[in-house]
C-alpha positions in Angstrom: 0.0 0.0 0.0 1.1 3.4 -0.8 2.3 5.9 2.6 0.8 9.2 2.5 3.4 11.6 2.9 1.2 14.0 5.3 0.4 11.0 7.5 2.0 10.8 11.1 3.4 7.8 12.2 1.6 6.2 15.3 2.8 6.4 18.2 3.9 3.0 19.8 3.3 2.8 23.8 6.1 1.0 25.8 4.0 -2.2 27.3 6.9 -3.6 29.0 8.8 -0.4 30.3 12.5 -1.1 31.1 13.7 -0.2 34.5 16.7 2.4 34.9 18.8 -0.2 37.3 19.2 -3.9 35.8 19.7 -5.2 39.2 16.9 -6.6 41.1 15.8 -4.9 44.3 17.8 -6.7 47.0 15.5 -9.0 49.6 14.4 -7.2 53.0 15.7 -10.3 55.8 12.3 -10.6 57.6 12.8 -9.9 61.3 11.2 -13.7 61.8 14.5 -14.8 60.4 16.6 -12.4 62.1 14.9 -13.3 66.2 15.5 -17.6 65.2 18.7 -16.4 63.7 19.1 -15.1 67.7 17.4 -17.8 69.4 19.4 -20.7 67.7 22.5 -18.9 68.4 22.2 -18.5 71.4 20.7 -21.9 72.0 23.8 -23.4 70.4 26.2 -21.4 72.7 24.4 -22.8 75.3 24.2 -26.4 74.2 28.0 -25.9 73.4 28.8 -24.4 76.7 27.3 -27.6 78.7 29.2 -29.8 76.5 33.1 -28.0 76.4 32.5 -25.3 78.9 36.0 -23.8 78.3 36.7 -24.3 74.8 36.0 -20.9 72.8 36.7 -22.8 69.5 33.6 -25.0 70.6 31.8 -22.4 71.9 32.5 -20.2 68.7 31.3 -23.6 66.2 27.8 -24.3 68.5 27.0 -20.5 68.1 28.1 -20.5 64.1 26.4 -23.8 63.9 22.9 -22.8 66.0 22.8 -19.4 63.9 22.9 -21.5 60.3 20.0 -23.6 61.6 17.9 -20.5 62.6 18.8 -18.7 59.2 17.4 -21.9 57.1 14.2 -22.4 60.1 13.4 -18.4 60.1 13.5 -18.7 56.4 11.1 -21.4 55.9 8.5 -19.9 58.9 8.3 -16.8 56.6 8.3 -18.8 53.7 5.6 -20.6 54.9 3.8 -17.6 56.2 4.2 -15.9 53.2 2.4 -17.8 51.2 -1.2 -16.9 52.0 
């Protein structure tokens, strides 16, 4: 088909808008995970305490070890609460 030369071109709207950043928004740590994160640290320092009372190595690993466990626990509560 022949193009008018008076005829404007339409104007195409942006459906899918690209955002300024190409990084995605970093995640917000829910303060579930952060109070089991606690807990389970301080749980394991205790559990580590009755077992090699003066040991800081041991008491450093039950702390380390107590805080993993409430990182992957507080993450599956707000996982789980999350979901709705």
């Amino acid at each position: 088909m022949p193009e008018s030369k008076t005829r404007h071109p339409h104007k195409h709207t942006d459906h899918h808008p690209k955002h300024s950043s190409a990084q995605p928004h970093p995640k917000k740590i829910s303060k579930i995970v952060i109070a089991t994160v606690l807990f389970c640290g301080v749980l394991g320092l205790g559990i580590s305490y009755f077992i090699a009372s003066d040991s800081i190595a041991t008491l450093l690993l039950g702390t380390l070890i107590g805080a993993t466990v409430g990182y992957i626990f507080g993450h599956e509560v707000d996982k789980s609460f999350s979901k709705k």
